[in-house]
N, C-alpha and C positions, 0 to 999 in steps of 0.2 A: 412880160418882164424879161429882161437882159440880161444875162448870168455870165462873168467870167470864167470861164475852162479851163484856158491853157494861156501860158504866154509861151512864144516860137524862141525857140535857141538858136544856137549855131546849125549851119548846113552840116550835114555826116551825107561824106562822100559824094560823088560824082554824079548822080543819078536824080537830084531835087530832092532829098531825103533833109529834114528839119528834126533836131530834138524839139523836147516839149519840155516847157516845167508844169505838170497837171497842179492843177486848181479845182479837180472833182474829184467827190467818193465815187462820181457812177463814169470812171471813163469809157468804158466798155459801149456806153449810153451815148454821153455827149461826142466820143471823138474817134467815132465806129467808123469804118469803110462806108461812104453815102451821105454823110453827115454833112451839113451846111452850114456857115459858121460867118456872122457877123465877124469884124473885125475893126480894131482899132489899131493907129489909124484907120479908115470906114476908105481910104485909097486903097488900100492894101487888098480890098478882099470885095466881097465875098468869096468864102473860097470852100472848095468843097473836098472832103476828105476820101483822099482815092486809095491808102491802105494806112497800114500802122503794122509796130512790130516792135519788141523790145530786142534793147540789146544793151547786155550788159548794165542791167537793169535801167536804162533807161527809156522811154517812149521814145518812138521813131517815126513821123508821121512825113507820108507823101500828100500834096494836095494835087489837084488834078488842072493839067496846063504850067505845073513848074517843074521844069525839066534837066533844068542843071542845076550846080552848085552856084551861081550867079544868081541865078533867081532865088535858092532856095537864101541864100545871104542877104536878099535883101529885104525878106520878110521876117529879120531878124527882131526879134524885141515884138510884135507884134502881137496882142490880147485879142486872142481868141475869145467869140463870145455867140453863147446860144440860148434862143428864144427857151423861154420857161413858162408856163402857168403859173401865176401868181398866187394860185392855190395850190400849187404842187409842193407837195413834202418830202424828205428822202423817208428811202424805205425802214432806218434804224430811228427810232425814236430819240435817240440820246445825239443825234446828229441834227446841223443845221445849214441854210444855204445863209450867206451873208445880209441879202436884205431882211430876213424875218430876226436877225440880231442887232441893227440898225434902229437905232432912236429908242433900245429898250431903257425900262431905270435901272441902276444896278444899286443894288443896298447889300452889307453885312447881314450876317446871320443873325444880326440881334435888331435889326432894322435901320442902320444909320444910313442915312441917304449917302452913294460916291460920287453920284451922276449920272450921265446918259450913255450910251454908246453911242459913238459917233461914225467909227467902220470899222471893220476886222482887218488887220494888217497881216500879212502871208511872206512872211522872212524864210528863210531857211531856216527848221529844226522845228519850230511849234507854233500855232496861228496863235494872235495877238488879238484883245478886244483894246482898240480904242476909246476909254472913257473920256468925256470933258466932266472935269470935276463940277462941282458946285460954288467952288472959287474962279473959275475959268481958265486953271492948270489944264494939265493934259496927267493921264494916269494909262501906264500899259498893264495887261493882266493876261499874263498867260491863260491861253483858253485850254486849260488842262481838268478833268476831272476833282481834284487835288482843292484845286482854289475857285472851280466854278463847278459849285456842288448840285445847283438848281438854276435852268430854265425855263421859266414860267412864259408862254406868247400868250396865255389868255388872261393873265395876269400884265403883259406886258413888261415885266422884269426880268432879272438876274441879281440870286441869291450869290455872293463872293466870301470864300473863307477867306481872308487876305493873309500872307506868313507875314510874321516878325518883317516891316522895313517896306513892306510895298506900299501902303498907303503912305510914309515918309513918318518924319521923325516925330510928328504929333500924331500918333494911332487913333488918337478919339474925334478926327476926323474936325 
């Protein structure tokens, strides 16, 4: 299975050096010195990771064979993406990878069906579950603690406290 990592930023400096926006808990893992890495566009790459480094808190990654700032430009925008075990788990239980939260049900705490997941969306500030409602709205739900109290994968669901206004103006769904 296919997992997105990283998507490529801007070149930093002269030398083929690319920010990152990481998309893993495990970057250490996925986007180590050695590391091999589909890519989308699938022109863009394979490309293999020849170091890394932060700065100023951000990821800094070389891949190997891009050598200037020209090249590292034009692997701009580009999703990084690496092979996974489709049994593979992360190591914190209360953690997930995108497809095992894909097609779950999601219901309230008192059982009312919201809908399905459809994908997790990765904005800046906090990851998004994509619900299709049961009317065939669209429903975002911050994926925070707070409002997503229980996921069950062997149940196939997601337990959602909803606040006041996120399901909209008729709460009882």
């Amino acid at each position: 299975m296919q997992l997105v990592v990283a998507r490529i930023g801007r070149a930093h400096g002269i030398k083929g050096e690319v920010t990152v926006e990481v998309r893993t808990d495990e970057p250490e893992l996925r986007l180590g010195p050695g590391a091999r890495l589909a890519t989308d566009p699938s022109s863009a790459g394979p490309l293999t990771v020849a170091e890394g480094r932060v700065h100023s808190g951000r990821l800094l990654l070389r891949f190997e064979g891009v050598r200037d700032r020209t090249a590292a430009e034009a692997l701009r925008n580009t999703l990084l993406i690496a092979e996974v075990d489709p049994e593979e788990r992360p190591e914190d239980p209360e953690e997930f990878y995108d497809h095992q939260l894909a097609d779950l049900d999601v219901v309230t705490r008192e059982g009312a069906a919201v809908g399905r997941v459809e994908e997790v969306a990765h904005p800046p500030g906090q990851d998004l579950l994509v619900v299709r409602r049961e009317d065939g709205g669209e429903l975002l739900v911050p994926f925070v603690h707070e409002i997503v109290p229980e996921v069950d994968l062997a149940e196939q669901r997601i337990v959602i406290d909803p606040p006041p206004g996120l399901l909209g103006e008729d709460e009882s769904l």
